[in-house]
TIKE-507733 format. One record per atom (N, C-alpha, C, CB): x, y, z. Coordinates in steps of 0.02 Angstrom, whole numbers, plus 50000, padded with zeros to 5 digits. Glycine has a CB too. Example, Ala and Ser with C-alpha at 12.3 -4.5 7.8 and 13.67 -1.06 7.14 Angstrom:
residues 2
506604971650390;506154977550390;506604983550390;505654977650452;506424988850354;506844994750357;506455000250394;507044997050286;
//
This chain:
residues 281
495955030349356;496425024749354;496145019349309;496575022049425;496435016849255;496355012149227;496315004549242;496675013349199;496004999649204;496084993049261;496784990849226;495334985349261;497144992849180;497564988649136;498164991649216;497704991649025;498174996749235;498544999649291;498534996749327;498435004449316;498134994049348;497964992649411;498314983749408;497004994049425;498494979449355;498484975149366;499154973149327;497904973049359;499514978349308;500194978549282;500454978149339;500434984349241;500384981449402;500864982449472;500514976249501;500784990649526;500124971749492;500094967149550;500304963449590;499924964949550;500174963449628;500454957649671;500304950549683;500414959349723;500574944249703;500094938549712;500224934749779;500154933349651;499884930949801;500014926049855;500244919949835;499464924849894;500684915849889;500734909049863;500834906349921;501254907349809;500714897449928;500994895350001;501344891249981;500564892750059;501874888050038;502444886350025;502564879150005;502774888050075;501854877050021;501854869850001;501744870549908;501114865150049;501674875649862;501534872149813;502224875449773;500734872849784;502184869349714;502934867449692;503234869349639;503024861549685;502614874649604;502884874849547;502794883649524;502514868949499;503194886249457;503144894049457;502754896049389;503954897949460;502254897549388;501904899849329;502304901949274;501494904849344;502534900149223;503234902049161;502554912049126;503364889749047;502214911949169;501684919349137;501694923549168;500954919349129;502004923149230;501864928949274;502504934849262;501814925849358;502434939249263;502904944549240;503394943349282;502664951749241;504114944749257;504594945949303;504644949949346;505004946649284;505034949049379;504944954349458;504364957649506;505214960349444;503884951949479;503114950949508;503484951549596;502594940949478;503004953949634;503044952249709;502464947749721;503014958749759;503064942449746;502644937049755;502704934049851;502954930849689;502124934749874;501914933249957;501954924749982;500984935949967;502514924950009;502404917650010;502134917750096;503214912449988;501424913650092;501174913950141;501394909550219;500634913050114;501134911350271;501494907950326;500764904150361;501984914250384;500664898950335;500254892750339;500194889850400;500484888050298;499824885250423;499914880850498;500264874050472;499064878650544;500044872450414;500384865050413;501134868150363;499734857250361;501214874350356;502134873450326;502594876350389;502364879750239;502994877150367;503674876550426;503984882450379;504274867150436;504454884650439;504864889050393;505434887650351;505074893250426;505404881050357;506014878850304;505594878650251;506474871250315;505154877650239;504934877650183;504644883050155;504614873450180;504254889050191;504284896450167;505214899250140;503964901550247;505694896250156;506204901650128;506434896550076;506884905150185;506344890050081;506174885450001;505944887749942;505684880550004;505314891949979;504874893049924;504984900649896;504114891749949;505344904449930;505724910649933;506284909749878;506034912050008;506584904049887;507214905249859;507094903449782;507804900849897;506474897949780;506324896049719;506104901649656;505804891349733;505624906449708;505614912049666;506004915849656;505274914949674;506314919549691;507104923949679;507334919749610;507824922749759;507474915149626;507644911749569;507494910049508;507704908549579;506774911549508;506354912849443;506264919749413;505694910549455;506624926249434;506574930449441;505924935949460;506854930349407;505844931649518;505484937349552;505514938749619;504884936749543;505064944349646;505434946149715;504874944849755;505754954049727;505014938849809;504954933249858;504894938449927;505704927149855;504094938449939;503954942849995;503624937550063;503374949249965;504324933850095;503774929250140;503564933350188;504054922350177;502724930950234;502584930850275;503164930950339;502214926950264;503194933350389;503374932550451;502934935950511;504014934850450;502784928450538;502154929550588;502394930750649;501644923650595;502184934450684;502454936650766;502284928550837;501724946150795;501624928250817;501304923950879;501534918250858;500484923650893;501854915250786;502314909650778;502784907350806;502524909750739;503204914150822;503934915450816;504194911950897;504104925150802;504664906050917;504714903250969;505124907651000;504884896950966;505674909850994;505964913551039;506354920750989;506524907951084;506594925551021;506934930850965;507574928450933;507134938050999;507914921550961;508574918050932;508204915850877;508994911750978;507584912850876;507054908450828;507124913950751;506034908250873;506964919750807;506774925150739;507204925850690;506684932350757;507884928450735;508544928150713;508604923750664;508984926850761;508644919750670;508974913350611;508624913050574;509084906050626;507754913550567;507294914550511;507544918950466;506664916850530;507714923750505;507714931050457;508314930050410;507844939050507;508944927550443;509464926450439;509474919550353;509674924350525;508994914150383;509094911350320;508794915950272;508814904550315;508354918850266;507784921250226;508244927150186;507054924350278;508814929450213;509244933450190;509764930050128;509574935750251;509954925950196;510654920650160;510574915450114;511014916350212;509764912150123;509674906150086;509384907049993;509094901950136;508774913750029;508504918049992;508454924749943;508324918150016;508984928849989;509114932749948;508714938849968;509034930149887;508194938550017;507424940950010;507704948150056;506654934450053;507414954350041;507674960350079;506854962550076;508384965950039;506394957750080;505614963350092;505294956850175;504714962949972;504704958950167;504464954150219;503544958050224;505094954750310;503164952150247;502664955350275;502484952150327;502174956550236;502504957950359;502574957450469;501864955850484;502784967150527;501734950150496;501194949250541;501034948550596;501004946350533;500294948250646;500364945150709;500224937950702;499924948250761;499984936350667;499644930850636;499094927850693;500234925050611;498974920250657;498324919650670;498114916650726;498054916850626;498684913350760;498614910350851;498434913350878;499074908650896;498064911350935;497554916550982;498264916051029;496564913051024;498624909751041;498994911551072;499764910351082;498724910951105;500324916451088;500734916951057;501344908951072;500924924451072;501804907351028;502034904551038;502764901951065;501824904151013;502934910651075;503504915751105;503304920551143;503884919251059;503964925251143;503734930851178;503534935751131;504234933451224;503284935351074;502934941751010;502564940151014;503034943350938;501934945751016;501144943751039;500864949950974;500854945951151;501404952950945;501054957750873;501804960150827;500504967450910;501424961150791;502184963550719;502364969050745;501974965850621;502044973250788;502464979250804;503064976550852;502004985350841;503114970750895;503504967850937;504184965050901;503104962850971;503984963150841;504634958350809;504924964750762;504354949650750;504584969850749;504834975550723;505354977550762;504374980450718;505074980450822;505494981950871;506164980650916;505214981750893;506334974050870;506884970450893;507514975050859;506834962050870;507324978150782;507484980250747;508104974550704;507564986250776;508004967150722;508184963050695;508304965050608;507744958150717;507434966050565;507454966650518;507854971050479;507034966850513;508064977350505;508734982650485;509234978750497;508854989850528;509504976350545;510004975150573;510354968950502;509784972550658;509944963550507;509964958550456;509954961850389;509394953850463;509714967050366;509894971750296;509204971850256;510574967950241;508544969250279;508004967450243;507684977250244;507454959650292;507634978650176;507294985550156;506674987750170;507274986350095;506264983550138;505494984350152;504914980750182;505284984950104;504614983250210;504304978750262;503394982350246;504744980350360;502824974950212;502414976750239;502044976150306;502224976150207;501334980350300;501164978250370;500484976950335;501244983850444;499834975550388;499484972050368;498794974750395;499714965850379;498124978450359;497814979750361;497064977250363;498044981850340;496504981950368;495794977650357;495314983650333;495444973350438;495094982650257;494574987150237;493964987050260;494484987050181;493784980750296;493054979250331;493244979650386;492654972650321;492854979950460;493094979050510;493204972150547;492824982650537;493704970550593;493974966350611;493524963750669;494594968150620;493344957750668;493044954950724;493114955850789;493124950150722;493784956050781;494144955150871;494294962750893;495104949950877;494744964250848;494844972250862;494904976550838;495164974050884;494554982750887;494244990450869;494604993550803;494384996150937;494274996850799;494685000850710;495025006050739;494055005250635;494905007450798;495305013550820;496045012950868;494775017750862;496085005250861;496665001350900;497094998150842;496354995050955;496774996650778;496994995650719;497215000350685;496634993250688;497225008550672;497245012650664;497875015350702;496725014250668;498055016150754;498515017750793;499045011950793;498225019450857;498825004650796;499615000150775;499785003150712;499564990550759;499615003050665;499795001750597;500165008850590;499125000050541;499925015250618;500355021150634;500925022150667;500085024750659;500975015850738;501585016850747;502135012250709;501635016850812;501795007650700;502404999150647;502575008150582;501444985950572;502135012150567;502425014150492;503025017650519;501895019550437;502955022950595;503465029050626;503935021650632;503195035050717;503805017850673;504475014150677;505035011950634;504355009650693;504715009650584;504875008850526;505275013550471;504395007450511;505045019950487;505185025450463;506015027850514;504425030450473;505875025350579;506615027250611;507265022550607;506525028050686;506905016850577;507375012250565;507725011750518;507195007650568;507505017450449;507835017450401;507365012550353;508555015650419;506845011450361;506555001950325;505935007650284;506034992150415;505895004850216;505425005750157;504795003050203;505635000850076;504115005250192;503605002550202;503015001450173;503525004050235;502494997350161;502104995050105;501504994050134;502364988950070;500914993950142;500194993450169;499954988150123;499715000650167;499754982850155;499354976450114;498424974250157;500054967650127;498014976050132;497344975450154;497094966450134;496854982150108;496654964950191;496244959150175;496084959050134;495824957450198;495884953550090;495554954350027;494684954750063;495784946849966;494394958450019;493724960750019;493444960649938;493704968350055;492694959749931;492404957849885;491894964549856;492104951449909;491984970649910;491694978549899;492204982449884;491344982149961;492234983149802;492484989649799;492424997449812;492544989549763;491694997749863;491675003549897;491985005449976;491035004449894;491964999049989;492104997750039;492994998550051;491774991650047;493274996449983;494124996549970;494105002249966;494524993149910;493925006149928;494105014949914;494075018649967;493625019049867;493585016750020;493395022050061;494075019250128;492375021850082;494305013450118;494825012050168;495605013250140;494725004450193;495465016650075;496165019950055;495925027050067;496475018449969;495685031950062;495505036950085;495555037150166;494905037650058;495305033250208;495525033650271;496215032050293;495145030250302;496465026750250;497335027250258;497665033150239;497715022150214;497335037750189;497835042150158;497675046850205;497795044250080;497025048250242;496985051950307;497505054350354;496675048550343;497985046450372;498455045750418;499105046550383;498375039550454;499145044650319;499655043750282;499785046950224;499675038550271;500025050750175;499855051550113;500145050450069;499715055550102;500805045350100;501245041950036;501335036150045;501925044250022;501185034350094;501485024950093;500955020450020;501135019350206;501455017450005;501235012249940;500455008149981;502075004449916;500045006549936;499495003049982;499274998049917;498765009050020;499194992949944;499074985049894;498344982449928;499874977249910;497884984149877;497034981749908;496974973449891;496244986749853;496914970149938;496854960849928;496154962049885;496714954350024;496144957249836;495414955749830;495624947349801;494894962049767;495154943549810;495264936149798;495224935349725;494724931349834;495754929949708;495814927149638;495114921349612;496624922849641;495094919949564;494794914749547;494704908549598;495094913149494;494134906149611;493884902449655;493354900649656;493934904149698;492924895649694;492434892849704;492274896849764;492494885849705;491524898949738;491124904249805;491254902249849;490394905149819;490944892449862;490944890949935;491624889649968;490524885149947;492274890549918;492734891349952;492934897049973;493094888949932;492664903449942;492994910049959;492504911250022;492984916649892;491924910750016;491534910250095;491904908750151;491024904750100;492184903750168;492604899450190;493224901950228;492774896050138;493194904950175;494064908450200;493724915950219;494894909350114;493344918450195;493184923250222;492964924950297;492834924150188;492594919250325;492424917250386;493164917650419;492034909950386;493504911550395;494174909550433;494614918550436;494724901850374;494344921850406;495204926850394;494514934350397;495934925050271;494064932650452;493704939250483;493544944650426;494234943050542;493154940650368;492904947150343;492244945450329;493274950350282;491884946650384;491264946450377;490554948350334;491254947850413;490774954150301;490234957550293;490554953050203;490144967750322;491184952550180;491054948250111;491084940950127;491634949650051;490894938150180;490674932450191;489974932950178;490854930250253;489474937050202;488744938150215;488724936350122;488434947750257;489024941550080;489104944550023;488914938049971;489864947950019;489524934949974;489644927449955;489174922649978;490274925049979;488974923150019;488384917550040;487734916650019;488244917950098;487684925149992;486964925849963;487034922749896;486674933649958;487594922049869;487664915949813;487344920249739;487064907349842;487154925149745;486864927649684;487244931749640;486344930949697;487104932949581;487644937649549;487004945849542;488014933149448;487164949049502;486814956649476;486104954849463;487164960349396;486074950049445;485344948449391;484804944049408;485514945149324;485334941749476;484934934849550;485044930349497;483834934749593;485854928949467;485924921949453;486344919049503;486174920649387;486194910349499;486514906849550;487384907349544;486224899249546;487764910149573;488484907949565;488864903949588;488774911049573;489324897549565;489604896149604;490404895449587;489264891649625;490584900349552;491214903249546;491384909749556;491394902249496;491994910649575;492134919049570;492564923349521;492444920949628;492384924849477;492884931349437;493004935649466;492684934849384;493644938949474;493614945649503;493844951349423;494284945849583;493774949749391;493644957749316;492914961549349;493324953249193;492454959149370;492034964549360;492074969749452;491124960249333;492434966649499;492604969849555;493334974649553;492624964349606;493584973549493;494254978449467;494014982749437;494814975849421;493804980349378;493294986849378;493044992349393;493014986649384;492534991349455;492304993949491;492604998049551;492014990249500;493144994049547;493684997749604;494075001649568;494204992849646;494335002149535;494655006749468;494185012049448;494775001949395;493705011049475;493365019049472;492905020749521;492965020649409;493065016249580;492965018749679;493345024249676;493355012849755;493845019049666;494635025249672;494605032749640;495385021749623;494435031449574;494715037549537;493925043849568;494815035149423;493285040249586;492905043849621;492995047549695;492495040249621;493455043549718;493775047349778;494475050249778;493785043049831;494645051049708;495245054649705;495875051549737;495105060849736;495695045049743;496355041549805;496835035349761;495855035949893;496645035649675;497225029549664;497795031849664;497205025549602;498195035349672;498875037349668;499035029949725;499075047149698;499745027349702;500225024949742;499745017649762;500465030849809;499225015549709;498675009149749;498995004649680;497475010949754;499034998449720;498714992949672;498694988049696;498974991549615;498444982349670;498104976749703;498544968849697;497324976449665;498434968049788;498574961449797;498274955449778;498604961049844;498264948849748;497874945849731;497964939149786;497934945449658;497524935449828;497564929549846;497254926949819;497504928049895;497654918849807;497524914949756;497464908349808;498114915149692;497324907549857;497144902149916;497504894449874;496064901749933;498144893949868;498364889449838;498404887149747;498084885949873;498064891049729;497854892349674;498234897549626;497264893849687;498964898749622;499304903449599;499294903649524;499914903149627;499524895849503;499344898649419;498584899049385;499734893249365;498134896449396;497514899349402;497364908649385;497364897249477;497694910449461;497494916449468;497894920249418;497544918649536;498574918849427;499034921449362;498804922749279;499564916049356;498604916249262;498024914349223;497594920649192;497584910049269;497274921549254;496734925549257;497004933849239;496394924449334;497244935949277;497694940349277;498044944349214;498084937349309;498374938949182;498654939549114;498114939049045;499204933649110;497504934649065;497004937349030;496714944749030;496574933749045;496804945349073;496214951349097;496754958649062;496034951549216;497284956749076;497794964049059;497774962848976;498824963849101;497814957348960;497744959448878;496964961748867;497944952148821;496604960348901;496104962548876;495794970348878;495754958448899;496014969748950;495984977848951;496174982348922;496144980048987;496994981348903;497424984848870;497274986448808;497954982348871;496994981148772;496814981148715;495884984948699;496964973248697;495674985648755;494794990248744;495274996248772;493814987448809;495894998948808;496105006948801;496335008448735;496695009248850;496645004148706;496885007848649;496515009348578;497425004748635;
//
């Protein structure tokens, strides 16, 4: 797999508080509009509609342990349709320890079968290439198998989106164990956009990925120089030929979080594909 591949299909994050649309990012980019503590959902299908409208396709967040009641859900989904336009979604449990309804996981708000019902096609769900702090890989493993069968009876497209992680051995070997269970669902590997170390630390802590928290902290690059920025070209790279060493890029490409930082990462992104493109040919 090539990296110019790998970064033609990408994907990006965005949150709903920021206001503006990169005039570089390819059309019909899928773009994640994230589900934040300080935004509201009027302002995730704001930020939905803004993109639809820029032509691209507007994948908000919808968090389970958010969600106040299933009438609550209803009308989310409902604007997110009507206001937005939006027929994808990515189902979370999100990040409250404790729920703020009666949905306590994405397999629960799945289950309403709201999201068919309302006409929305594709639905991701939400993965972890490192292991998860709180819970077992073998309880993680079995949700994410039944959200895909469910999903699958509902008639609904489905999409696999992983934490971002900073090991591309570590990414390959958790698409190989997905394709274990699975051997066609689309799968989108997070890895973080352009950033400041001690901010990707940070979030790494906050969003349970420990072992590229450890990673990041040691602050060094290949050669034990000090870093205190992050590129991700030389972890595409590297993952662009995890993959093709384990025989598993078919149907992969990569999510990018950009922790508020979207044209930045875009930026980055659109550098990197001309550049690549241009050392294949």
């Amino acid at each position: 797999m090539s990296v110019a591949s790998l970064l033609r299909s990408y994907s990006i994050e965005t949150t709903p508080m920021e206001k503006t649309v990169p005039d570089n990012i390819p059309p019909g980019t899928q773009v994640y509009v994230a589900s934040v503590p300080r935004a509201d959902k009027r302002q995730i299908v704001a930020r939905a509609a803004q993109l639809k409208k820029a032509g691209l396709v507007p994948v908000p967040h919808v968090a389970a342990r958010g969600i106040e009641s299933a009438a609550a859900l209803k009308d989310f989904l409902a604007r997110l349709r009507g206001e937005a336009d939006v027929d994808r979604a990515l189902v979370l449990g999100g990040d409250t320890d404790k729920p703020h309804g009666p949905f306590a996981s994405a397999r629960a708000i799945l289950e309403t079968g709201l999201f068919a019902e309302l006409g929305f096609r594709t639905l991701g769900f939400a993965t972890y290439a490192e292991d998860h702090p709180a819970i077992a890989r073998e309880l993680l493993d079995s949700e994410l198998a039944a959200k895909l069968a469910e999903a699958a009876r509902q008639g609904l497209q489905a999409t696999v989106v992983s934490q971002f992680c900073f090991e591309p051995d570590i990414l390959a070997a958790h698409v190989a164990r997905l394709r274990a269970h699975d051997a066609t669902v689309p799968i989108r590997l997070g890895i973080a956009g352009p950033a400041s170390v001690a901010s990707l630390a940070r979030f790494a802590l906050l969003c349970g990925v420990k072992n590229s928290a450890r990673f990041l902290a040691r602050g060094t690059g290949k050669v034990g120089r000090l870093l205190t920025s992050h590129d991700p070209s030389d972890l595409v790279t590297e993952l662009a030929d995890a993959l093709d060493a384990r025989g598993v890029s078919a149907g992969v490409g990569i999510h990018i979080f950009s922790f508020g930082g979207m044209q930045k990462a875009v930026d980055w992104a659109a550098a990197s594909l001309v550049e690549n493109s241009v050392a294949a040919s």
